[in-house]
PDB file as gemmi writes it, atoms N, CA and C in Angstrom:
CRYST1    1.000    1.000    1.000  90.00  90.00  90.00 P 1                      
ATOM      1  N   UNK A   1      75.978 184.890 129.224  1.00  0.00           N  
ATOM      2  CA  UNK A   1      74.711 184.499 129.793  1.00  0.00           C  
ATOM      3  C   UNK A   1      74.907 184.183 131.268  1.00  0.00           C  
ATOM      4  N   UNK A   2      73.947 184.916 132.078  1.00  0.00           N  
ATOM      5  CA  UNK A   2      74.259 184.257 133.636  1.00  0.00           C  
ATOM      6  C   UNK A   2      72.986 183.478 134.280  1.00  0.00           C  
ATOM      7  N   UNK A   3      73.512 182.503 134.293  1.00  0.00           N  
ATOM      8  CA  UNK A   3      72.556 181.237 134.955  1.00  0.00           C  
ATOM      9  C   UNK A   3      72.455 181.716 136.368  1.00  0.00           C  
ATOM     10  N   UNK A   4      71.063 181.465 137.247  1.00  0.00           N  
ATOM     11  CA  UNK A   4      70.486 182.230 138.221  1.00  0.00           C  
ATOM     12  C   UNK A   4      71.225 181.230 139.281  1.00  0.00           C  
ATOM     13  N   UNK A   5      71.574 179.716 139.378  1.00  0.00           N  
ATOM     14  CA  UNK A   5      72.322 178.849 140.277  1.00  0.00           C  
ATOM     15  C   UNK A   5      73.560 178.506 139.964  1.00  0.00           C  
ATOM     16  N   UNK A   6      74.578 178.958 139.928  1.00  0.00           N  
ATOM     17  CA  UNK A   6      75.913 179.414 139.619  1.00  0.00           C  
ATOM     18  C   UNK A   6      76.404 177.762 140.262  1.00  0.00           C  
ATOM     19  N   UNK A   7      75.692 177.714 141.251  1.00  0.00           N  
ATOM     20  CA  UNK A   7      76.397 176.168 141.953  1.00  0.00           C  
ATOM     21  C   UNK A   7      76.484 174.900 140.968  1.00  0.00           C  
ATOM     22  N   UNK A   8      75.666 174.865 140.250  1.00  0.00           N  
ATOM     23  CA  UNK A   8      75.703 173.708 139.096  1.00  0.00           C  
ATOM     24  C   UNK A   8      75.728 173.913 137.768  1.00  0.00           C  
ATOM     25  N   UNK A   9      75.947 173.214 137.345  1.00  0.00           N  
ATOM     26  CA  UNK A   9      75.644 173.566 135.486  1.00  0.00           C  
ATOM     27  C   UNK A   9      74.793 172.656 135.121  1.00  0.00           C  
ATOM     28  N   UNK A  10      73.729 172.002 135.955  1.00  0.00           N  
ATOM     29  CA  UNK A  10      72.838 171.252 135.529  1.00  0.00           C  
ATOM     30  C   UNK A  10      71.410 172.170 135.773  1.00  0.00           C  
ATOM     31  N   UNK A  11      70.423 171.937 135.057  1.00  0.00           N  
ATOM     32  CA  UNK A  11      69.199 172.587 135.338  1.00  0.00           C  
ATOM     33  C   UNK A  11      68.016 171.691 134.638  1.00  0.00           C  
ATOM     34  N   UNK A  12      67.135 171.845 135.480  1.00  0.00           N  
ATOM     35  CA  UNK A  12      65.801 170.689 135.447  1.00  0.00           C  
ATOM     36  C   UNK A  12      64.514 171.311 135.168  1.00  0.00           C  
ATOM     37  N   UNK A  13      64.351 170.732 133.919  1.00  0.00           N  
ATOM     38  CA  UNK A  13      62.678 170.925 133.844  1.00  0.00           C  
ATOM     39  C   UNK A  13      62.336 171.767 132.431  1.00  0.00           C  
ATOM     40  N   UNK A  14      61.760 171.911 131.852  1.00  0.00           N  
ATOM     41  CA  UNK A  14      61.264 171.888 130.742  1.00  0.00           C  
ATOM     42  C   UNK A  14      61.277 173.916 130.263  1.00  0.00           C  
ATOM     43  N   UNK A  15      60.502 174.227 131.557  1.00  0.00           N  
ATOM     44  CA  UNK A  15      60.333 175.696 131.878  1.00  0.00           C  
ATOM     45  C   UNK A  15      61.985 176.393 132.561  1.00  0.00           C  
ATOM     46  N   UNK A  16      62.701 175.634 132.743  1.00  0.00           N  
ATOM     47  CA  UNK A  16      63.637 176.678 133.435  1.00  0.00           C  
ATOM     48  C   UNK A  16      64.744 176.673 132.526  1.00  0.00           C  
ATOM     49  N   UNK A  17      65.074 175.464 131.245  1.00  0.00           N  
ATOM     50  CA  UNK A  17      65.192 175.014 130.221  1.00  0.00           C  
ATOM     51  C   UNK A  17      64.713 176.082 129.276  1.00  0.00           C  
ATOM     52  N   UNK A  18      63.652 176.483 129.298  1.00  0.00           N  
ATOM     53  CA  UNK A  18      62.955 177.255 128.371  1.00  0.00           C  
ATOM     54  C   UNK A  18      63.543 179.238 128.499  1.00  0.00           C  
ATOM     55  N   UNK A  19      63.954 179.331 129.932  1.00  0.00           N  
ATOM     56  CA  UNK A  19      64.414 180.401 130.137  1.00  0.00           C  
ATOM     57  C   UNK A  19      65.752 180.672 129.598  1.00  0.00           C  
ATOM     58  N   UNK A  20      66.571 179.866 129.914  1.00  0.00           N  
ATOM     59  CA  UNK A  20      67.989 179.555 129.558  1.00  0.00           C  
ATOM     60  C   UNK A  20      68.360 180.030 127.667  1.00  0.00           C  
ATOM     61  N   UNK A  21      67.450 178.677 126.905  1.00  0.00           N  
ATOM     62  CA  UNK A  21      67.321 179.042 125.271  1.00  0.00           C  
ATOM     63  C   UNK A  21      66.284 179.981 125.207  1.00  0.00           C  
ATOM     64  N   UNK A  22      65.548 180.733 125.813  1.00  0.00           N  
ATOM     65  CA  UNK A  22      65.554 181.753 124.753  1.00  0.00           C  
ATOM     66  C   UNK A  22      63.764 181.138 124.848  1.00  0.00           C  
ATOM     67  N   UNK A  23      63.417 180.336 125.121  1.00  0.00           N  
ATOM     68  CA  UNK A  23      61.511 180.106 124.963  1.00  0.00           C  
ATOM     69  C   UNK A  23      60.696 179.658 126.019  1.00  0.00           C  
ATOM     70  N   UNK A  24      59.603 179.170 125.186  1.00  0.00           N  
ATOM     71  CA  UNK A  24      58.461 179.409 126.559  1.00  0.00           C  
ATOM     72  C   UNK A  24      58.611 177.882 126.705  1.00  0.00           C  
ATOM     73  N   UNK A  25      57.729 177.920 128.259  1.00  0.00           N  
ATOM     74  CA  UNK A  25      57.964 176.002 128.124  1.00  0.00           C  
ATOM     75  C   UNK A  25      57.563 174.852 126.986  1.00  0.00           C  
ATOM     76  N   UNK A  26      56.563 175.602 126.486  1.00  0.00           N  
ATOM     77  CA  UNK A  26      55.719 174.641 125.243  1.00  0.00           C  
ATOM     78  C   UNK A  26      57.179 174.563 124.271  1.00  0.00           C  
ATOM     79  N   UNK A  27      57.646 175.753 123.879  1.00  0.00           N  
ATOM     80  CA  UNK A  27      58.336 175.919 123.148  1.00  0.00           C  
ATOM     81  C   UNK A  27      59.735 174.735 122.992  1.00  0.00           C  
ATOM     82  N   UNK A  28      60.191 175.454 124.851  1.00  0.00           N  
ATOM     83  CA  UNK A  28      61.357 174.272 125.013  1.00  0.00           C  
ATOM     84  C   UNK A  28      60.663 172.663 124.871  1.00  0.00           C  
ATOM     85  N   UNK A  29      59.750 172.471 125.587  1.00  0.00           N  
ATOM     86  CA  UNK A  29      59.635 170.662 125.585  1.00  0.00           C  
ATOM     87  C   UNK A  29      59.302 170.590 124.304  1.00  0.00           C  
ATOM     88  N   UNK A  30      59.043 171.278 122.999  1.00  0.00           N  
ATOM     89  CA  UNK A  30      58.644 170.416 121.649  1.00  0.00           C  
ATOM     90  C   UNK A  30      60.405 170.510 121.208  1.00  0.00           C  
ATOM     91  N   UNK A  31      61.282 171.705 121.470  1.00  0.00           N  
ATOM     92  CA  UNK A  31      62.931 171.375 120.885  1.00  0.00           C  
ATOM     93  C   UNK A  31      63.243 170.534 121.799  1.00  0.00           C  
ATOM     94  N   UNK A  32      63.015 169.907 123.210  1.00  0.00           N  
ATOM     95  CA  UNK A  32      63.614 168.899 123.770  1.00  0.00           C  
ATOM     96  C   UNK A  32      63.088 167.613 123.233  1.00  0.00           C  
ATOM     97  N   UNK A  33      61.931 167.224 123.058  1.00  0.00           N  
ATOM     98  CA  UNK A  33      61.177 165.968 122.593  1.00  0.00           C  
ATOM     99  C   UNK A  33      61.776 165.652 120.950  1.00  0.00           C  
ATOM    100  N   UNK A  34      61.867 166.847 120.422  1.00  0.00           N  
ATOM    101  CA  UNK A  34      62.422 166.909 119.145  1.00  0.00           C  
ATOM    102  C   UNK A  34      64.071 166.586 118.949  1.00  0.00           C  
ATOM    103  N   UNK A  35      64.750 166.357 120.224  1.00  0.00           N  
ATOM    104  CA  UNK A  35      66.060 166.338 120.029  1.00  0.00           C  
ATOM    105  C   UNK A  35      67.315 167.410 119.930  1.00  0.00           C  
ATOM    106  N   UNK A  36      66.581 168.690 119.905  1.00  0.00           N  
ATOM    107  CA  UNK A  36      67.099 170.190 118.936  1.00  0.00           C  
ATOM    108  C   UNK A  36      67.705 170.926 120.160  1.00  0.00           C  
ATOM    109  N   UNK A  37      68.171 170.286 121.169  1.00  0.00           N  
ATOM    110  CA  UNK A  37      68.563 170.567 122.663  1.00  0.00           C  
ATOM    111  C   UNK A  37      70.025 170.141 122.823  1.00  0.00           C  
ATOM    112  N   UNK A  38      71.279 170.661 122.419  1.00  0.00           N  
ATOM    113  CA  UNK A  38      72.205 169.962 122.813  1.00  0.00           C  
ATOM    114  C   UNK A  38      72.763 170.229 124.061  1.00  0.00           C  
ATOM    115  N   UNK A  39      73.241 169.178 124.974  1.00  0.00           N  
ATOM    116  CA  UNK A  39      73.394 168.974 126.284  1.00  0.00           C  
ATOM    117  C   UNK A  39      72.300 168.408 127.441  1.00  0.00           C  
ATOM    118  N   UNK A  40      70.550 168.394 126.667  1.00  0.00           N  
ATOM    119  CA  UNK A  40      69.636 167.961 127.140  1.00  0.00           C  
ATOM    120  C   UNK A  40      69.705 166.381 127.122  1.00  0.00           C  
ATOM    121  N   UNK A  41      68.939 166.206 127.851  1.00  0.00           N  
ATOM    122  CA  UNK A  41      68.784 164.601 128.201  1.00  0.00           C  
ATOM    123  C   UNK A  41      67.640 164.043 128.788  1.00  0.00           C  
ATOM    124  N   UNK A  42      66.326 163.053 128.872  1.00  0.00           N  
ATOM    125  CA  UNK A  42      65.700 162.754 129.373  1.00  0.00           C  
ATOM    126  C   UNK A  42      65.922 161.378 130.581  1.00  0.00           C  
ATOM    127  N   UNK A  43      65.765 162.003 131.917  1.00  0.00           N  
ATOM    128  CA  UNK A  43      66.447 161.521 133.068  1.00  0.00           C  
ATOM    129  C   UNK A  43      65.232 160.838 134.021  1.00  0.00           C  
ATOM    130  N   UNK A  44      64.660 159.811 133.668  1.00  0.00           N  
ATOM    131  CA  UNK A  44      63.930 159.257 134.400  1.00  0.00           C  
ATOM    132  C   UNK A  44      62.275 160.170 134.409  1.00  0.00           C  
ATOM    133  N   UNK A  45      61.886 160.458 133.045  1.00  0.00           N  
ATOM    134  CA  UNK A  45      60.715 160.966 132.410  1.00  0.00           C  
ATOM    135  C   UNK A  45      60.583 162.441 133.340  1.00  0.00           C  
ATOM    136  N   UNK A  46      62.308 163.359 132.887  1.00  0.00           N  
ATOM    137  CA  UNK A  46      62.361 164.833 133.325  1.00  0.00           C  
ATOM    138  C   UNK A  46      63.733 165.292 132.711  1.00  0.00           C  
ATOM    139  N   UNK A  47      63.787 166.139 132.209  1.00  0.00           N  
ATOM    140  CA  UNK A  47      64.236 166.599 130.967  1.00  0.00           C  
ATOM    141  C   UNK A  47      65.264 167.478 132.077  1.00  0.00           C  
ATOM    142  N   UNK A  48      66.842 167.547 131.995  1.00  0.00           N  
ATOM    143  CA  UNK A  48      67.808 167.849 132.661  1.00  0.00           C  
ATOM    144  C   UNK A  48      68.763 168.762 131.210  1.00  0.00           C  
ATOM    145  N   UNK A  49      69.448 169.700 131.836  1.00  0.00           N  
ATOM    146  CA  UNK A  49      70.077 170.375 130.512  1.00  0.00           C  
ATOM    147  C   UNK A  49      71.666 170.944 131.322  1.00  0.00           C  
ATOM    148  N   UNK A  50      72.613 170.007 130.558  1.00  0.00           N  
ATOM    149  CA  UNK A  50      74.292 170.738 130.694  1.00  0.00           C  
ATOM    150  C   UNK A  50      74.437 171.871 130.374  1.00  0.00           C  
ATOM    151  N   UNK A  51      74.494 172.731 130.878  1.00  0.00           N  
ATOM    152  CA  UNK A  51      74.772 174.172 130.510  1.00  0.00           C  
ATOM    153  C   UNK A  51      76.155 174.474 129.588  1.00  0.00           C  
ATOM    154  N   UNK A  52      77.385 173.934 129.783  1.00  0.00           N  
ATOM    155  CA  UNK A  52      77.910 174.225 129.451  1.00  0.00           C  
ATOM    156  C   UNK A  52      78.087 173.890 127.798  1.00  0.00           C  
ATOM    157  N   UNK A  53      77.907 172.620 128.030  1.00  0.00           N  
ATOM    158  CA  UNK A  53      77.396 171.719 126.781  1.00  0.00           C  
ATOM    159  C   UNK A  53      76.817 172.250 125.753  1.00  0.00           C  
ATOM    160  N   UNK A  54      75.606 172.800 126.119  1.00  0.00           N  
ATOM    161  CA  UNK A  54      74.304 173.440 125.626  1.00  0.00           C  
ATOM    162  C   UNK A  54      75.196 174.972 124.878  1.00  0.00           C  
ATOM    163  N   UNK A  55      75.815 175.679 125.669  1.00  0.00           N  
ATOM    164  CA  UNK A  55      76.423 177.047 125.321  1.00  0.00           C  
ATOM    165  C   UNK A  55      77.751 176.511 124.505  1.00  0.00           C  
ATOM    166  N   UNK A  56      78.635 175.566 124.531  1.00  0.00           N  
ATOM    167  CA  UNK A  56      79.601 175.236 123.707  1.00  0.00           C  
ATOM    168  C   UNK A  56      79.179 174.774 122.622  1.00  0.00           C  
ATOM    169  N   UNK A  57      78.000 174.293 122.347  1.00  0.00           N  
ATOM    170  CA  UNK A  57      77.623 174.322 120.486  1.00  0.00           C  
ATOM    171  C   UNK A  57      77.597 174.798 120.132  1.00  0.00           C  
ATOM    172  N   UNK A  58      77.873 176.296 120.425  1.00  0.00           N  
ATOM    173  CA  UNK A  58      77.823 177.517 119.701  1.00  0.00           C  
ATOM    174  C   UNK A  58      79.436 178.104 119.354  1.00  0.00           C  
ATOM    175  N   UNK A  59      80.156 177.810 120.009  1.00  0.00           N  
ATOM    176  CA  UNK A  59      81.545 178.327 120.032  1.00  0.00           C  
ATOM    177  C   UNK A  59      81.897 177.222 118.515  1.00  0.00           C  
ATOM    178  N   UNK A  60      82.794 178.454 117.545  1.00  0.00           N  
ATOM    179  CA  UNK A  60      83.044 177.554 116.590  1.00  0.00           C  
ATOM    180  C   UNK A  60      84.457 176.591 116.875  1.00  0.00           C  
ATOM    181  N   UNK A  61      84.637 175.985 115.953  1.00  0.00           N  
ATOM    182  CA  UNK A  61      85.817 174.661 116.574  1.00  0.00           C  
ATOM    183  C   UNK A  61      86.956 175.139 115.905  1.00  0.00           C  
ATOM    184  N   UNK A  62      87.704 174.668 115.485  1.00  0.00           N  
ATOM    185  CA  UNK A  62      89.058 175.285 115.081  1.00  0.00           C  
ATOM    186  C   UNK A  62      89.096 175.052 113.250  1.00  0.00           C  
ATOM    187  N   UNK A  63      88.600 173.802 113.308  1.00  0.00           N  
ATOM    188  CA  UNK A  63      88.127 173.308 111.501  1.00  0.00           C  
ATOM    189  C   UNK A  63      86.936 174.121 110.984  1.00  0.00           C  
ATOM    190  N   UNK A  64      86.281 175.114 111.036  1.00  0.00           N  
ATOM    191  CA  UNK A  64      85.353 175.841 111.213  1.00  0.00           C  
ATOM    192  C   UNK A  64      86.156 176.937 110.942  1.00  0.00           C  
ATOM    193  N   UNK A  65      86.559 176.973 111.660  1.00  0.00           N  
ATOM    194  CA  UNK A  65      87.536 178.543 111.916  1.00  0.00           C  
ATOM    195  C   UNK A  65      88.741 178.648 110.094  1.00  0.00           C  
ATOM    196  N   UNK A  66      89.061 177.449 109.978  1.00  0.00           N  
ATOM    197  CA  UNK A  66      89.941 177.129 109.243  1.00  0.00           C  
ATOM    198  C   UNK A  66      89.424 177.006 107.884  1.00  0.00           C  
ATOM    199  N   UNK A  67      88.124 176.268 107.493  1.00  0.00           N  
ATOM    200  CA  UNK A  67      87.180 176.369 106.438  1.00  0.00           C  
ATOM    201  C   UNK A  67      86.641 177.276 105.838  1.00  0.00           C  
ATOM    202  N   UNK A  68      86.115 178.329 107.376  1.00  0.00           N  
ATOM    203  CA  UNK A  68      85.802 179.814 106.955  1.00  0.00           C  
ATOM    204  C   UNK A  68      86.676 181.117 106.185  1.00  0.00           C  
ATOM    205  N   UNK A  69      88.241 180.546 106.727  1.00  0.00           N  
ATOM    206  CA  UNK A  69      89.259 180.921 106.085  1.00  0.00           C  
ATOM    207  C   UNK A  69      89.444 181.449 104.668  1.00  0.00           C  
ATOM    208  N   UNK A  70      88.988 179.732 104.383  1.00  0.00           N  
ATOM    209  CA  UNK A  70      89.883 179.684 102.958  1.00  0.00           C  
ATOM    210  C   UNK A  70      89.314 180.057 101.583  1.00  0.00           C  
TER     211      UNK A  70                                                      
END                                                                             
């Protein structure tokens, strides 16, 4: 995935949030209000999102890897 400001891994706002996962802004602020955002955070009533954070919930972990195994 390539994020359009390479300078940070932070990104602000509900709609640019919404580009990133995959939805529209309505979409993103009901999974951000809902919690369903990992790496999101509400920062002084404005919704901020870790990118990297956000994309490493997806990478499986090593106990995962090991469970799927067996």
């Amino acid at each position: 995935m390539k994020i359009d400001n390479p300078e940070t891994d932070l990104i602000w706002g509900a709609a640019a949030i919404g580009r990133v996962i995959g939805r529209t802004e309505k979409g993103a602020f009901h999974a951000l209000e809902s919690g369903r955002v990992p790496g999101a955070k509400k920062i002084a009533g404005r919704w901020g999102m870790h990118v990297p954070t956000f994309l490493a919930s997806f990478q499986p972990t090593n106990t995962q890897r090991a469970s799927a195994a067996a």
